[in-house]
C-alpha positions as protocol buffer text, in pm:
chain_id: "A"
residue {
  index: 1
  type: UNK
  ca { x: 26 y: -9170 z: 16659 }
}
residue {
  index: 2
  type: UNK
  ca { x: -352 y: -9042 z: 16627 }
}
residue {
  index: 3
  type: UNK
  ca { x: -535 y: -8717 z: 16699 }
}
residue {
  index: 4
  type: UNK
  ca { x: -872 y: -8562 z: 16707 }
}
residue {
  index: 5
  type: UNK
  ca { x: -1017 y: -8568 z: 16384 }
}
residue {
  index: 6
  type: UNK
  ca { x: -1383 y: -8537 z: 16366 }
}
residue {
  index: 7
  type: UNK
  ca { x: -1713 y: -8707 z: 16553 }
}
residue {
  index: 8
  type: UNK
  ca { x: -1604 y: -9013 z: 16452 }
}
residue {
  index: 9
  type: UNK
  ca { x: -1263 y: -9035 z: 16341 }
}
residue {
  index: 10
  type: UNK
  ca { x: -867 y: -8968 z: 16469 }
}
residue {
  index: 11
  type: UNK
  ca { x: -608 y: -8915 z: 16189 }
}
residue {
  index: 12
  type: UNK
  ca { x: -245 y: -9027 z: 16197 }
}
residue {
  index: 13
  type: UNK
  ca { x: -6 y: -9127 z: 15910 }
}
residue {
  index: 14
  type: UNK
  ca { x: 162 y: -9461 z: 15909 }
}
residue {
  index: 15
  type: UNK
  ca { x: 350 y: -9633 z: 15640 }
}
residue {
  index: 16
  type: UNK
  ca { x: 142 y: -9913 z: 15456 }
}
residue {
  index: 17
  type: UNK
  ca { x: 301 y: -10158 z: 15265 }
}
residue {
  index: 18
  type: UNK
  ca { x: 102 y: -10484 z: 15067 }
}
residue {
  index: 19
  type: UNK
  ca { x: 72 y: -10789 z: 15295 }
}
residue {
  index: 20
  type: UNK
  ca { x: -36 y: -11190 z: 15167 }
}
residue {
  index: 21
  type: UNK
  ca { x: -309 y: -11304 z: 15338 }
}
residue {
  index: 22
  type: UNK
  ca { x: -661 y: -11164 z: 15429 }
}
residue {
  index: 23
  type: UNK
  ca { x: -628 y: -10916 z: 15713 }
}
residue {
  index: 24
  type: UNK
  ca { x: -473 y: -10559 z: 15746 }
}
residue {
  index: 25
  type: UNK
  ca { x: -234 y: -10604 z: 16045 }
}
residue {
  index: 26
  type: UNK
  ca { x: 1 y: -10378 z: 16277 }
}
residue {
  index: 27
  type: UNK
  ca { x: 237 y: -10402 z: 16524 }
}
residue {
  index: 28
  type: UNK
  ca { x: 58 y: -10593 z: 16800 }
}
residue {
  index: 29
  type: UNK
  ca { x: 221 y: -10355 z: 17141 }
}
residue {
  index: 30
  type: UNK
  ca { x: 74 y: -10075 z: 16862 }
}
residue {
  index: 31
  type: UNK
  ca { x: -229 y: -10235 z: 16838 }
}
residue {
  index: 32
  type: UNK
  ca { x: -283 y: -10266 z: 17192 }
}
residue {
  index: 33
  type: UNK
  ca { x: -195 y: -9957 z: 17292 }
}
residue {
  index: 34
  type: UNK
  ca { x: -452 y: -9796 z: 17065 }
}
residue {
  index: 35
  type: UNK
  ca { x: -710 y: -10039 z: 17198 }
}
residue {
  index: 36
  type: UNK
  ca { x: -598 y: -9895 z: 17518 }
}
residue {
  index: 37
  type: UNK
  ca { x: -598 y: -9563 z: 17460 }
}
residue {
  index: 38
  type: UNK
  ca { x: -815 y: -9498 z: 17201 }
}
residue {
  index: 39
  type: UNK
  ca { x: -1143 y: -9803 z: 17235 }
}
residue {
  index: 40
  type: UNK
  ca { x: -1128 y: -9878 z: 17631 }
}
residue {
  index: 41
  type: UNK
  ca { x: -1357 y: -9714 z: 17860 }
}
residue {
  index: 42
  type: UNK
  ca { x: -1122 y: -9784 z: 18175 }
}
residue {
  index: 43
  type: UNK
  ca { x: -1428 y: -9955 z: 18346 }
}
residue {
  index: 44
  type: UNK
  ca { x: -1355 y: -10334 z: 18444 }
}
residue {
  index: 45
  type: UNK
  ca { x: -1108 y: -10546 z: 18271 }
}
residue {
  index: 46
  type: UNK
  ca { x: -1113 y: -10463 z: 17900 }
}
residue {
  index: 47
  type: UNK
  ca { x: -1014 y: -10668 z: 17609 }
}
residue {
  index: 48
  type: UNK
  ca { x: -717 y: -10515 z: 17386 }
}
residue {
  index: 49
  type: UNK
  ca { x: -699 y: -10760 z: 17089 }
}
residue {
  index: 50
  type: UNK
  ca { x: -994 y: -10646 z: 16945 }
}
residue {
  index: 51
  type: UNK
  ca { x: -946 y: -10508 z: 16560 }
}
residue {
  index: 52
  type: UNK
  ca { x: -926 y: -10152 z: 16547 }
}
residue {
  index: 53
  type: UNK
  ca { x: -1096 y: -10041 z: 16215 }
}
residue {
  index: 54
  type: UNK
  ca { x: -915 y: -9804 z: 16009 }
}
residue {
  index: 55
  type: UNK
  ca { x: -1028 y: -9599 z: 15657 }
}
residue {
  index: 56
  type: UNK
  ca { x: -761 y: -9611 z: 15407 }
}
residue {
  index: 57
  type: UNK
  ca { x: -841 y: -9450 z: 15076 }
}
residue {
  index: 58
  type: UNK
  ca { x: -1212 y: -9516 z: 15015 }
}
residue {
  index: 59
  type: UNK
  ca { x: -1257 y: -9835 z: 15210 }
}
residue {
  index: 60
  type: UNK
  ca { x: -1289 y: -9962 z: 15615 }
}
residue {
  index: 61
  type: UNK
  ca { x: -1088 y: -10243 z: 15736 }
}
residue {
  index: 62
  type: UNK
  ca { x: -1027 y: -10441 z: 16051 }
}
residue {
  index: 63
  type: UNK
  ca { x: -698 y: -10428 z: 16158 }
}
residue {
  index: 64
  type: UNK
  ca { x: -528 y: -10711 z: 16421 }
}
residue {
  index: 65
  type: UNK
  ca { x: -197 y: -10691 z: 16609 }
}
residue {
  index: 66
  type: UNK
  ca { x: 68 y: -10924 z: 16493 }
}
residue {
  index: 67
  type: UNK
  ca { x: 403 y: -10962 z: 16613 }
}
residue {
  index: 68
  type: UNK
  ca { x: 679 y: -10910 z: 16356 }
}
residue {
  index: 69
  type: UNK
  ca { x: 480 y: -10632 z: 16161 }
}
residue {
  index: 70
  type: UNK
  ca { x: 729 y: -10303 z: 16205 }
}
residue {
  index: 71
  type: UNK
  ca { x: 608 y: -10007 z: 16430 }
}
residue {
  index: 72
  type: UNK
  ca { x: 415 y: -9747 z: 16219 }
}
residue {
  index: 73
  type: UNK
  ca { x: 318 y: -9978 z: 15947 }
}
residue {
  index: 74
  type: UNK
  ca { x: -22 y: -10076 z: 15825 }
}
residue {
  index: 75
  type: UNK
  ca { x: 48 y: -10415 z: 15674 }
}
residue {
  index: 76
  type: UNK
  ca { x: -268 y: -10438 z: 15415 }
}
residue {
  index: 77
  type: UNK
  ca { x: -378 y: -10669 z: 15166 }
}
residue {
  index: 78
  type: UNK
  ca { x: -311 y: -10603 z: 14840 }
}
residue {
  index: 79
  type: UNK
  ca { x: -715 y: -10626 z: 14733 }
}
residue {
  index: 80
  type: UNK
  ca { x: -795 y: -10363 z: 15005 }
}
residue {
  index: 81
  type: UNK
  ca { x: -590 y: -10113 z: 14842 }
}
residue {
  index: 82
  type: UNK
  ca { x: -714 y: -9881 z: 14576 }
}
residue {
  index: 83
  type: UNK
  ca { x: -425 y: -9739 z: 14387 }
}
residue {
  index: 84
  type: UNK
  ca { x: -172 y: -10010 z: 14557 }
}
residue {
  index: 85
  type: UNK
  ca { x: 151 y: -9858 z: 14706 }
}
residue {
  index: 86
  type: UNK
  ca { x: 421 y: -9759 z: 14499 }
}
residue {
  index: 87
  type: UNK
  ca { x: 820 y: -9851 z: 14676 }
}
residue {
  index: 88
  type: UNK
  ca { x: 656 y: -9992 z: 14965 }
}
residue {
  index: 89
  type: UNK
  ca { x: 637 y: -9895 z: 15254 }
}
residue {
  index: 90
  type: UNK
  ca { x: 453 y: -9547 z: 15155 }
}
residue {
  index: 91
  type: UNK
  ca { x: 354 y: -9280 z: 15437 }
}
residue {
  index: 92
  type: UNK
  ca { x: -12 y: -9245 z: 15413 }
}
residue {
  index: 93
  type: UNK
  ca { x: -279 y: -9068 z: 15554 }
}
residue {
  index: 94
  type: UNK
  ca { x: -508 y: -9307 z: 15725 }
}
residue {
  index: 95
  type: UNK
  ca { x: -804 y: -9244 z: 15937 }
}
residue {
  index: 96
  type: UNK
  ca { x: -900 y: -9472 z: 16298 }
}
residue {
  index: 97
  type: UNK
  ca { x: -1260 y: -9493 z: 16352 }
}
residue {
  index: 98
  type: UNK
  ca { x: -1353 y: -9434 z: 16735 }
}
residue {
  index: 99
  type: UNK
  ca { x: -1506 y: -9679 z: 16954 }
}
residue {
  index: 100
  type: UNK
  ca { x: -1892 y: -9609 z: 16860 }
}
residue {
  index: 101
  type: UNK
  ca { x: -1828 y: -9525 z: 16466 }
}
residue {
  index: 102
  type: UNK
  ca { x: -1606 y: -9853 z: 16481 }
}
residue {
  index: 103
  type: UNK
  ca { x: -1836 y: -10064 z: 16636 }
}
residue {
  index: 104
  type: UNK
  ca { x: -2103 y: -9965 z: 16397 }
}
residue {
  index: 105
  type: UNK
  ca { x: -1901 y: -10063 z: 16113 }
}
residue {
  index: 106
  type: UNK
  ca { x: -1779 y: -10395 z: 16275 }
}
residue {
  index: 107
  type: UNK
  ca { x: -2129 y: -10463 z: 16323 }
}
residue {
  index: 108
  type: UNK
  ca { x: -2255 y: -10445 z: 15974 }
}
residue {
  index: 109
  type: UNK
  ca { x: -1966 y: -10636 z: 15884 }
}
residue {
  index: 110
  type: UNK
  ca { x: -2085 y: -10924 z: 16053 }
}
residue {
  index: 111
  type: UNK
  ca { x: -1811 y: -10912 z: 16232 }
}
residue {
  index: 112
  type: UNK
  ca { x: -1850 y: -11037 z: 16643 }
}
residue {
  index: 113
  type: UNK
  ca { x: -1573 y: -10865 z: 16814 }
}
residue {
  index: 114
  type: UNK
  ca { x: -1667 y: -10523 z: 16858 }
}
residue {
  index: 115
  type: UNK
  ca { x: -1370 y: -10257 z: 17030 }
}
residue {
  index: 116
  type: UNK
  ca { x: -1423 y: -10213 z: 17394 }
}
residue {
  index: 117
  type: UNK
  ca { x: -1651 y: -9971 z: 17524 }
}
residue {
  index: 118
  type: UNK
  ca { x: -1921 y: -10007 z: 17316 }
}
C-alpha cells in the first residue's frame, strides 16, 4: 500500500472521497496494519489505534481506523481538501508521514496520541 519515499515520508495512492464529520478516516484492519507495519518498533506491546498522519495536497491530517470505510479509501473531510474530489472516490497520490516526522507533526498539533515508537 506504501513505499519508501524520502527521510520522512512513504507514498501510496488510495482513493479519497469527502466524508461528514471532522476526521479523515480509513479502513480500521488498514489502519492497523500500517500502525503495525509502518509506526511500531516491535519492542513491548504497542498500541495500533493511534492516527497515522497523512499529507494530501498541501495539508497534514490525522487519520483513525473506522469500520465500514472501504479498503483503499481515505475518507476526508470536505474542509481538508483543497481542490475537493471530482466523481468521488478519486485515486490520489497521498503521502504517510513515518513514525518520527509523524510524531513531530502530531505534537505541534496538540494532539496527545503520538504513533508508536516514538
Amino acid at each position: 500500500m506504501f513505499e519508501e519515499f524520502s527521510s520522512g515520508y512513504y507514498f501510496g495512492r488510495l482513493y479519497v472521497e469527502p466524508v461528514d464529520g471532522d476526521r479523515a478516516l480509513m479502513q480500521r484492519a488498514q489502519h492497523e496494519h500500517v500502525n503495525e507495519q509502518l509506526y511500531a518498533t516491535g519492542e513491548g506491546v504497542e498500541r495500533l489505534d493511534t492516527p497515522l498522519v497523512m499529507k494530501l495536497d498541501n495539508r497534514h491530517f490525522p487519520v483513525h481506523g473506522e469500520e465500514g470505510v472501504p479498503s483503499d479509501t481515505l475518507a476526508v473531510p470536505e474542509d481538508l481538501l483543497d481542490d475537493g474530489v471530482r466523481n468521488p472516490p478519486s485515486l490520489r497520490e497521498v503521502l504517510l508521514a513515518k513514525a518520527d516526522r509523524a510524531s513531530q507533526l502530531l505534537r505541534l498539533s496538540g494532539s496527545t496520541d503520538p504513533p508508536a515508537g516514538t
